[in-house]
PASEBA-1860 file (N, C-alpha, C; in nm, 3 decimals):
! residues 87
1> XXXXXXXX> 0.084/-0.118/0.000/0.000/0.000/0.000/0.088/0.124/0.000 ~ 0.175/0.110/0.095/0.268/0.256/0.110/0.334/0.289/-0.064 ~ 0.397/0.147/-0.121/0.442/0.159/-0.226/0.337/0.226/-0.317 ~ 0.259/0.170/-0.359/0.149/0.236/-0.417/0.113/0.362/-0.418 ~ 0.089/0.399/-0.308/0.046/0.553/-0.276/0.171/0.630/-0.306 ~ 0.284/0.556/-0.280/0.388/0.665/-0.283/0.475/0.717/-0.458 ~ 0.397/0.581/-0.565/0.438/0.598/-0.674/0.318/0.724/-0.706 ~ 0.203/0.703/-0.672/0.134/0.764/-0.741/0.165/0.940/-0.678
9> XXXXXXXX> 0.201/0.954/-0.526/0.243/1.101/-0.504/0.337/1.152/-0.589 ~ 0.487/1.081/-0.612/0.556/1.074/-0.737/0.467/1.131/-0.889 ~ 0.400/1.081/-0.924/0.305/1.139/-1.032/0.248/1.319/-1.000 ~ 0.235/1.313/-0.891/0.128/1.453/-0.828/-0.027/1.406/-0.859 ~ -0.040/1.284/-0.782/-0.202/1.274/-0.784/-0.234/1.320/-0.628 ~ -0.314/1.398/-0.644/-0.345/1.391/-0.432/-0.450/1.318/-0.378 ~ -0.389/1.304/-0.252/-0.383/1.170/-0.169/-0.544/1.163/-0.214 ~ -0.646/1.261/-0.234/-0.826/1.202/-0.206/-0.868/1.180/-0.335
17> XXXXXXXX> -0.776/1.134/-0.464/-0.766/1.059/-0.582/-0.683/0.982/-0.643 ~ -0.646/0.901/-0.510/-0.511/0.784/-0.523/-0.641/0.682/-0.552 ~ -0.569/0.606/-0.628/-0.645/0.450/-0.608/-0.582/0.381/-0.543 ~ -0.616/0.327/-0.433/-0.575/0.193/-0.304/-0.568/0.122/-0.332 ~ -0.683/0.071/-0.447/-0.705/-0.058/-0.460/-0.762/-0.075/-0.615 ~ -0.737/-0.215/-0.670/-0.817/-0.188/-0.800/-0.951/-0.281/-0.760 ~ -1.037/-0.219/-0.879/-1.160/-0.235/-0.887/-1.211/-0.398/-0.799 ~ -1.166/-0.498/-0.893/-1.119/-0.581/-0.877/-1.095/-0.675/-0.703
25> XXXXXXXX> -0.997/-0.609/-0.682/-0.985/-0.578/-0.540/-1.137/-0.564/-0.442 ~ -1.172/-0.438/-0.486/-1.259/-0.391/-0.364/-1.413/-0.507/-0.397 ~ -1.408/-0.527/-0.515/-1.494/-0.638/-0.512/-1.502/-0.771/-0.462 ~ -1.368/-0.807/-0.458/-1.348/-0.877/-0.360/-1.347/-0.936/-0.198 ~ -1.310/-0.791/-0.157/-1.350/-0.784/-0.033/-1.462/-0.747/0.036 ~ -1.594/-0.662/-0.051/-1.726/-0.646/-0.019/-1.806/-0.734/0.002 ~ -1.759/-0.794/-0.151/-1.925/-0.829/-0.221/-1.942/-0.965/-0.101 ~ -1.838/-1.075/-0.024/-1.915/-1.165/0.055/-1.943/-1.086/0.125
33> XXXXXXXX> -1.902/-0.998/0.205/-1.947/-0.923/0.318/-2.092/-0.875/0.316 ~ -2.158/-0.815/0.209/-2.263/-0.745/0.179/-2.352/-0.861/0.158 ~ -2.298/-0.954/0.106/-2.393/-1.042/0.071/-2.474/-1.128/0.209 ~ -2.398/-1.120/0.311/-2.405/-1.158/0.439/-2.536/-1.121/0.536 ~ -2.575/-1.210/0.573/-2.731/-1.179/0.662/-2.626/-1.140/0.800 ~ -2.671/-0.978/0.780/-2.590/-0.894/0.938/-2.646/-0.816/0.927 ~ -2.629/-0.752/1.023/-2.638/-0.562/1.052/-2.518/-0.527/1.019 ~ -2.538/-0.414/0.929/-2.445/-0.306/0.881/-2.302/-0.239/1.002
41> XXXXXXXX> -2.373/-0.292/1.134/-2.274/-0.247/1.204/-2.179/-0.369/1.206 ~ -2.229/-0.503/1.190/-2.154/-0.634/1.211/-2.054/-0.622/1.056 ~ -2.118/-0.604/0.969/-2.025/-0.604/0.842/-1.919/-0.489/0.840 ~ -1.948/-0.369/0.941/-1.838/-0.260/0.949/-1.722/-0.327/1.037 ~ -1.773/-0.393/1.148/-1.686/-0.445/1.213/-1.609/-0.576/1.122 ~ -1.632/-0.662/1.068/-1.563/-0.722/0.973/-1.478/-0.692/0.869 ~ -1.511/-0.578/0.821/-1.437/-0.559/0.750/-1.351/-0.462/0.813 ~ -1.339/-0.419/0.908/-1.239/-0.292/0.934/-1.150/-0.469/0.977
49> XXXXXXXX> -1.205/-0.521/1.078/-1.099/-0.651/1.148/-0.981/-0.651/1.013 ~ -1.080/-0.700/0.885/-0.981/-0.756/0.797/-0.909/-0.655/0.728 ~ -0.913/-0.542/0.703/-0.840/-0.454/0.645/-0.699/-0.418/0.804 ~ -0.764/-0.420/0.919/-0.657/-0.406/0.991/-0.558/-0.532/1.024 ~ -0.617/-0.643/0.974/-0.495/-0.763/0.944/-0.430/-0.693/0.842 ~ -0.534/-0.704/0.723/-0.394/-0.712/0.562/-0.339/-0.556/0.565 ~ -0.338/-0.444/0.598/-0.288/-0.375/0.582/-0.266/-0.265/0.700 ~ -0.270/-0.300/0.830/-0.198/-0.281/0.958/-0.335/-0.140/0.981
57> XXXXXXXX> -0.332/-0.094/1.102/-0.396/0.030/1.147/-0.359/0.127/1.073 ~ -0.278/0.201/1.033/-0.207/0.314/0.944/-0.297/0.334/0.858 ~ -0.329/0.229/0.741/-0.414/0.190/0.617/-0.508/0.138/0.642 ~ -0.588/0.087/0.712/-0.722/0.015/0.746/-0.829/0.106/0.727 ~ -0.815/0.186/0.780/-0.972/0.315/0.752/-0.982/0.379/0.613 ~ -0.861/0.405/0.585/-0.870/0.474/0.410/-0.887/0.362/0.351 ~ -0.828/0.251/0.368/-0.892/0.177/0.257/-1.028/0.098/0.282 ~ -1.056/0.131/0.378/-1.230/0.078/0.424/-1.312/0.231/0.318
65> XXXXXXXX> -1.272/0.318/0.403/-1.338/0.439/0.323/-1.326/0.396/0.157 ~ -1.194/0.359/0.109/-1.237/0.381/-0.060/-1.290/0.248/-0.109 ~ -1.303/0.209/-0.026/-1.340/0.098/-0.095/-1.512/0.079/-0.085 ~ -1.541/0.165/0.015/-1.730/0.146/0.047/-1.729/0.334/-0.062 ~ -1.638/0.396/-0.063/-1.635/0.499/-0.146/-1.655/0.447/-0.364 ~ -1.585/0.344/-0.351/-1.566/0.306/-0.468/-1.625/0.173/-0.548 ~ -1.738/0.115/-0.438/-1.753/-0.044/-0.435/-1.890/-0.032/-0.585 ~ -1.920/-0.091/-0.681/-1.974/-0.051/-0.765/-2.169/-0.090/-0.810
73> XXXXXXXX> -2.127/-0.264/-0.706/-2.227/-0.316/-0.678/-2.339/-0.253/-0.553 ~ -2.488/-0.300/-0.544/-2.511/-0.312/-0.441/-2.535/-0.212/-0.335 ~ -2.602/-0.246/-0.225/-2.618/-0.178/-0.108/-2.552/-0.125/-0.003 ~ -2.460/-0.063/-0.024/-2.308/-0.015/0.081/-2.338/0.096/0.142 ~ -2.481/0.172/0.106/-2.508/0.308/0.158/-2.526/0.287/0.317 ~ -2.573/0.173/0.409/-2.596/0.150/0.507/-2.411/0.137/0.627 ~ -2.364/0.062/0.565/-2.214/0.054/0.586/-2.137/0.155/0.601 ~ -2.206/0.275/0.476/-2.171/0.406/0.488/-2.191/0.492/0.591
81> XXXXXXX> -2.264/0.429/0.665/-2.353/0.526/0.765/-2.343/0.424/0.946 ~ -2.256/0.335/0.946/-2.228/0.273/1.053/-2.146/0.306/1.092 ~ -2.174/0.309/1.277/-2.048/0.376/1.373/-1.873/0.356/1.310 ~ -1.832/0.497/1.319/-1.701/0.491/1.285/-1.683/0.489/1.140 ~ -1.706/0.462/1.030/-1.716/0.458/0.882/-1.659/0.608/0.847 ~ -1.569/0.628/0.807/-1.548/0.774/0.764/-1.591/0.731/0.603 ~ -1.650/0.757/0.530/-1.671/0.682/0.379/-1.772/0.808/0.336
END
């Protein structure tokens, strides 16, 4: 992630039109989540867990944010709106 972000500062993109992740990606990590019989607060908490495994506390919230910012499918507006969600 750091690599990433840091090629693209190299370019002069700023930081609130970096891509984190590709498309690809964030579909990956939603779509079971969403698909999941929970409350929106249980799927916030899941997915922050797993973004703070794969990519440590530092990166866990921005890429929760772009990714419920960027997710293409589906019902994420609720997720959007659960405790803690900056999105």
């Amino acid at each position: 992630m750091r690599a990433r972000c840091a090629a693209q500062d190299r370019r002069g993109i700023p930081e609130a039109q970096q891509a984190l992740l590709y498309s690809s990606e964030i579909e990956d990590f939603l779509t079971p989540v969403v698909m999941k019989l929970a409350t929106n607060d249980e799927r916030a908490i899941e997915l922050r867990a797993k973004f703070r495994r794969l990519y440590g506390s530092v990166w866990a919230e921005r890429v929760l944010a772009f990714c419920l910012k960027n997710y293409p499918h589906g019902p994420v507006d609720g997720l959007k709106q659960a405790p803690g969600i900056a999105a």
